[in-house]
Phi, psi and omega in degrees: 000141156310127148296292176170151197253146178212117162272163157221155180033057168223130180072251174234004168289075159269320176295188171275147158232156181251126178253081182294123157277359196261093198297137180287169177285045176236184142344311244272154171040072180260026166296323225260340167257126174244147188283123152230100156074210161283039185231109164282095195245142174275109169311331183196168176217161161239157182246133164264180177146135158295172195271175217043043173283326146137016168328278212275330154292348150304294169307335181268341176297310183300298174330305216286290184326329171316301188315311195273304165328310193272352175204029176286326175297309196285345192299163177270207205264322146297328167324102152253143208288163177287046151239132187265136154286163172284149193242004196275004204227108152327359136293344177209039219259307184253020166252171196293156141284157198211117162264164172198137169242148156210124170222175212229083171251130201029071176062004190236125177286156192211125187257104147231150198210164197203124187256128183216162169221163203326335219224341195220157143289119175266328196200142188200153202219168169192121163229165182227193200179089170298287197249228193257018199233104156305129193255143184256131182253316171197173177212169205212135124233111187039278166247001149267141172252108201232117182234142179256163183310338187265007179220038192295028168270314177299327192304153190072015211227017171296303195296338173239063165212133172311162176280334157249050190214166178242144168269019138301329175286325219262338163291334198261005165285322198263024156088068186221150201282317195277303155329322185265339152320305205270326159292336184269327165318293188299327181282005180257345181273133187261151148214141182202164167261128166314353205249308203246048186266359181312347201270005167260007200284326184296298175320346199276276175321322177279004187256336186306299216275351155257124208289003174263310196265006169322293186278359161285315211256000200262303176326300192296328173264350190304284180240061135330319189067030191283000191091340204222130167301314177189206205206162162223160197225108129272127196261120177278033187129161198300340184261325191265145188217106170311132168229134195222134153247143181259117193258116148303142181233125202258150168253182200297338203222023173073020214249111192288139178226177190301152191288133155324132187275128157228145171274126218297291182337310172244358158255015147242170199286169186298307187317314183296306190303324218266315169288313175304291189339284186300329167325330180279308181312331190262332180267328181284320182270020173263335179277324184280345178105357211265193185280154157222130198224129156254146140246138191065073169264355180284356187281132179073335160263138177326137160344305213291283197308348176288333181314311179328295191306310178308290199290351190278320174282320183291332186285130180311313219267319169270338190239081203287311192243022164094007169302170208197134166253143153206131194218141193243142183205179169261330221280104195291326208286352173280335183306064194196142187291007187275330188287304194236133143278196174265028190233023178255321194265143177234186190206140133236163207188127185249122163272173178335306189286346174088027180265120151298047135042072184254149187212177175240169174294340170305300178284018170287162175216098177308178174303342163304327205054044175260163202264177186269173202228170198271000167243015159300104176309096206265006151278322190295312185281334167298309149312354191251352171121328184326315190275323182103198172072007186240172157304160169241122182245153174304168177246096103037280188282336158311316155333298175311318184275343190298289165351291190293331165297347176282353177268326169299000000 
């Protein structure tokens, strides 16, 4: 499971920031939290923000760090790696970028992080935590690799990693246990955009397509309320595949007659299609336990089914192994205390220089230095400006009046 993730200098991140999964003392929902051993973990988190706030670079920061863990090694020698600096500020225009993960796989926590810029790896770290004593397994500074008795899978395996390769990666080409935990842990993590979800559509399909895992994706849209009782999934050939849903159909005197065929791709609506889309994915990390990270999940659905979808990762009863949602949206309505607490909802915020910000509502502070309080209306107080995370909008009716003067 995630603890918490943290950038630096990327993107519109020039300082470093954090999104902790690691639940605070407070109260609030304590459903909404899982025990694993001595770690109090958050089932989900959400990011608010105006647009360009840096919501969804948040998000491509997690993707990117995936990315590179995950195929730096097989790249050639030449190969650059898919990172941006911040680029508005001469401090940080030419320095490395900087990730850090800590995560909790079978009980043993794992600290790893790494600073890189297109062409080098600069710095690279691994600690692990059993009991209560952080352990150091190796550290990287530029070609040197300093490996300890707690990573004997590395050895030997300095001399063979590129100067743009991760040596974490590059032990887990050589089989080594504790590297292929944690790389397989990052390959297992979904992250897609709600804007761009067709490319989630094949898993969908492979869960259709199996006669066991079927009625899982049937569970998860049944009560929904989608219009249609129920679906059938044909794969015409290894690529193409069909889905037909059954509409009741009524005579003049109300009277149900057989149901009507509609094909889900061009006679249902995007939202339906969106949900069938994303389903193997939302339904695939609740049996497997992993993360799942959207941007815009809110796009194209009704309040209500996002609430589902929230609630289905919050629940104890459902989400049985421990998946974790974290997702960026506009939808104040999810924005309640029935839903979230408050060390679940995050902000982003750009000052003058165009430096993102992230903060959770838990760690808000007013001008005052008072806390958000846990009976507070945080969609009312958010739209009204409390929190900070919104647009600054302009006066609308000078634009207008300009306009008319402009007619004279």
């Amino acid at each position: 499971m995630l603890i918490e993730f943290t950038v630096g200098n990327y993107l519109s991140f020039k300082e470093k920031k954090t999104l902790s999964m690691e639940a605070t003392a407070i109260k609030d929902n304590p459903g909404n939290v899982t025990e694993v051993g001595k770690y109090k973990l958050l089932r989900s988190a959400v990011i608010y923000g105006a647009n360009s706030s840096g919501k969804s670079n948040f998000i491509k920061a997690m993707s990117c760090m995936r990315e590179i863990v995950i195929g730096s090694a097989k790249e050639s020698s030449t190969s650059e790696l898919e990172v941006t600096p911040f680029l508005l500020s001469t401090e940080t225009e030419n320095r490395p970028t900087y990730f850090e993960i800590l995560l909790l796989i079978r009980d043993v926590r794992y600290r790893y992080g790494f600073e890189t810029d297109k062409k080098n790896v600069h710095s690279e770290w691994l600690y692990s935590t059993a009991g209560s004593k952080e352990k150091l397994l190796f550290i990287r500074e530029r070609d040197s690799i300093e490996i300890t008795e707690n990573f004997a899978e590395g050895v030997d395996l300095e001399e063979r990693t590129r100067d743009n390769a991760l040596f974490l990666s590059v032990v887990d080409q050589f089989n080594g246990s504790i590297s292929k935990d944690i790389v397989e842990w990052f390959g297992e993590q979904i992250i897609f955009s709600g804007l761009d979800h067709e490319k989630e559509r094949n898993k969908t399909s492979l869960f259709l397509g199996n006669k066991h895992l079927n009625s899982s994706i049937k569970s998860f849209l049944s009560p929904l309320d989608l219009g249609f009782k129920d679906f059938t999934f044909d794969k015409l050939d290894k690529i193409n595949n069909r889905i037909i849903t059954f509409h009741k159909k009524f005579d003049n005197e109300g009277n149900i007659l057989e149901p009507s065929e509609f094909e889900l791709q061009n006679q249902e609506s995007s939202g339906t299609n969106k949900l069938f889309d994303i389903a193997g994915s939302l339904v695939g990390s609740l049996i497997l336990g992993n993360m799942v990270i959207i941007d815009e999940l809110d796009a194209k659905l009704h309040p209500l089914l996002t609430i589902s979808i929230i609630k289905l990762f919050n629940s104890p009863e459902q989400n049985l192994y421990n998946a974790q949602l974290i997702f960026a949206t506009h939808d104040t309505n999810l924005l309640n205390k029935d839903l979230f607490r408050r060390d679940q909802i995050y902000f982003t915020e750009k000052n003058r220089f165009e430096e993102t910000d992230l903060y959770s509502l838990a760690e808000y502070r007013d001008s005052s230095g008072k806390k958000a309080r846990n009976d507070a209306t945080y969609e009312k107080d958010y739209i009204a400006g409390r929190y900070g995370a919104i647009p600054y909008l302009g006066d609308f009716s000078k634009l207008i009046n300009d306009g008319e003067k402009g007619k004279d």
